[in-house]
N, C-alpha and C positions, 0 to 999 in steps of 0.2 A: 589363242587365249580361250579362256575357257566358256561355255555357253552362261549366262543366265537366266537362273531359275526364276519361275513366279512371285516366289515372295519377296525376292530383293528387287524386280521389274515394282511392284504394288511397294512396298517401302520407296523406293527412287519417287512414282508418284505423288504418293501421298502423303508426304513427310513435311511439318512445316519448313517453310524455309530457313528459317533460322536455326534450325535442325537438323539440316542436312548432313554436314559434317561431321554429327556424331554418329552417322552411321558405320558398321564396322566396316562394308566395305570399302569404304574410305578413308581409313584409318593407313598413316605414313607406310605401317610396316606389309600394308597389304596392295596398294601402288606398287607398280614393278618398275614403269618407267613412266616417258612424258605421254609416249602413244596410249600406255594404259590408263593415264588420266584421260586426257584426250578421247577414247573410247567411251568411259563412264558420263563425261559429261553429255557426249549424243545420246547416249542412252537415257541419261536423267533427263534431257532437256524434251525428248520424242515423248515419254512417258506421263512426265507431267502435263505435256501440250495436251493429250491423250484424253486423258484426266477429266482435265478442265474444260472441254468440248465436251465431255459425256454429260455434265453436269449442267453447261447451259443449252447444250439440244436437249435436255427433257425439258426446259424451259421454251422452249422456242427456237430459240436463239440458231443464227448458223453465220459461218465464215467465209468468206470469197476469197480465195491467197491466188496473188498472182507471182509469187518467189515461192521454187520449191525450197524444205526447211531445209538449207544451206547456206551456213556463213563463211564468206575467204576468210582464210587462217592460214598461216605458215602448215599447219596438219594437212589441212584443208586440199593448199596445193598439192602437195605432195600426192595427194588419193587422184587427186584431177587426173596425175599426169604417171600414177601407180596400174597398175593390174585390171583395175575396175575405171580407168577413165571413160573407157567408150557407156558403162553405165551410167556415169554421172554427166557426159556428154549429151547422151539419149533425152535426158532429164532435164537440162536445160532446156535443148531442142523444145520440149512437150510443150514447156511453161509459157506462158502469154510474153513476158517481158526476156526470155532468151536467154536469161544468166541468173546466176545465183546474186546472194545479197551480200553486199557488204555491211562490216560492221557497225559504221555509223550512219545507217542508210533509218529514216524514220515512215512509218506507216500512217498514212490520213486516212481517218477512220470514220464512217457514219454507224451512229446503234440504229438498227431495228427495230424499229416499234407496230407488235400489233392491234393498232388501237383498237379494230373493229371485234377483235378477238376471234377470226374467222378461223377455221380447224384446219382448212386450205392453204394460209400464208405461216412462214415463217416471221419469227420477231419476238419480243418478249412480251409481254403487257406491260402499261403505263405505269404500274405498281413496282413492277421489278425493274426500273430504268436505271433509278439513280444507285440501287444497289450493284450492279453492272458498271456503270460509270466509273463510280471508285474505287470498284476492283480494276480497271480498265486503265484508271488512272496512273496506280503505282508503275505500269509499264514504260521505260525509259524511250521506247523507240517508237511508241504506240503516240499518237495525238489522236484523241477525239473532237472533231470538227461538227459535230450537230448531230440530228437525228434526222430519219427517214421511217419513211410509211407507206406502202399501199393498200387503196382504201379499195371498200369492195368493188366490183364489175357491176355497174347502172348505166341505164338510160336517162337518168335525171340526178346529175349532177349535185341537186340540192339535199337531194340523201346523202350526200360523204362531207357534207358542210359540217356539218357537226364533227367527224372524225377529222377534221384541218383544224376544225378552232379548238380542239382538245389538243393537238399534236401545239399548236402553238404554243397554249398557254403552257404544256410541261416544257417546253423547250423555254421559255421566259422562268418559269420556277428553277428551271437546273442552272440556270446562267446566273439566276442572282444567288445561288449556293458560293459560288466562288471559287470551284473546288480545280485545286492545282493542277495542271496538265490539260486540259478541259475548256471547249471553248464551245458558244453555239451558234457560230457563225453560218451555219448551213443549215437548213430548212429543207429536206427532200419531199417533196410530195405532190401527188395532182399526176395523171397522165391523158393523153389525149382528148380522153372523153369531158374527162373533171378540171382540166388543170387551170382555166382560166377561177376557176372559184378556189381552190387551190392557193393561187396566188393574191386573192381577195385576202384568204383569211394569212397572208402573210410566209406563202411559200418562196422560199430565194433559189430551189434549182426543183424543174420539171423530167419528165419522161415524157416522149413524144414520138415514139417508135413509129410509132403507129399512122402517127399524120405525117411525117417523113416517109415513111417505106411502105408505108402500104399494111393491108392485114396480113400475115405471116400464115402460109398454108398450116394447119395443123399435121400429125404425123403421117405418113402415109398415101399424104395426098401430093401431088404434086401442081 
């Protein structure tokens, strides 16, 4: 098949979605068969994922994926057990969870929030939450279960008190929005040092790495 060029990778991207189709190469008479659907669509689907990560990392924003982007598909198998299995073998092997995703498989999701606005942490700011959210929302296989925060690195706890009762009250403001798909059943925040005030100001799950295992060498040290 033939390579694709940049400007139809950047159209696949960024093309509304309810747009997509009118693009030419998509058009019946330029479909050769199922595989060459089948093709365009990894390629639209890697593209726009692409995309839309460029746009919330300059926000902040980052993603944890523990499936690499592969869904079983009648196509799907067939590449599994084609030419290139031992690649896509390899690739499960890497991934945390061992195997690819199925199709009605759904993702529980925490947003990041940097409430402290620190230059050091990933997360969006408070302002940009609910805009994220509802972009977040339209996603069929995506649930958003609450939000999460880490507050700065202190000796006294009572400085990050403010950064939990700000993480609370947006988490109460977005829960009473309503917004479909969308729930704030989760509260991440507080770790070892901070988390008992953490959970004052109404945190429902901690990190505690630290009082479990001990302080973690830094690099190079053993």
């Amino acid at each position: 098949m033939e390579q694709l060029d940049a400007i139809i990778d950047e159209q696949l991207a960024t093309t509304p979605t309810e747009e997509l189709l009118d693009l030419e190469i998509l058009q019946q008479q330029n479909i050769k068969d199922t595989l060459h659907t089948y093709r365009h669509a990894k390629r639209c689907n890697e593209k726009r994922v692409m995309y839309e990560a460029v746009k919330w990392g300059q926000k902040g924003a980052r993603t944890n994926s523990i499936f690499p982007n592969i869904v079983v598909t009648t196509f799907a198998v067939d590449e599994f057990n084609g030419h290139r299995g031992d690649f896509y073998k390899n690739m499960f092997k890497k991934c945390p969870v061992k195997r690819p995703r199925t199709a009605d498989e759904i993702a529980n999701v925490l947003i990041e929030v940097n409430m402290a606005q620190e230059e050091s942490k990933f997360g969006i700011t408070s302002q940009e939450t609910e805009e994220l959210i509802r972009e977040i929302a339209k996603l069929p296989h995506v649930r958003i279960q609450g939000l999460m925060t880490i507050a700065p690195f202190t000796d006294n706890p009572e400085t990050n008190r403010v950064y939990f009762k700000n993480m609370k009250k947006l988490s109460v403001d977005i829960n009473n929005k309503n917004i479909d798909n969308v729930s704030m059943n989760v509260l991440s925040m507080g770790m070892t040092g901070d988390y008992q005030t953490a959970i004052e100001e109404g945190a429902t799950m901690v990190r505690v790495g630290t009082g479990i295992f001990g302080t973690r060498a830094k690099i190079g040290e053993k």
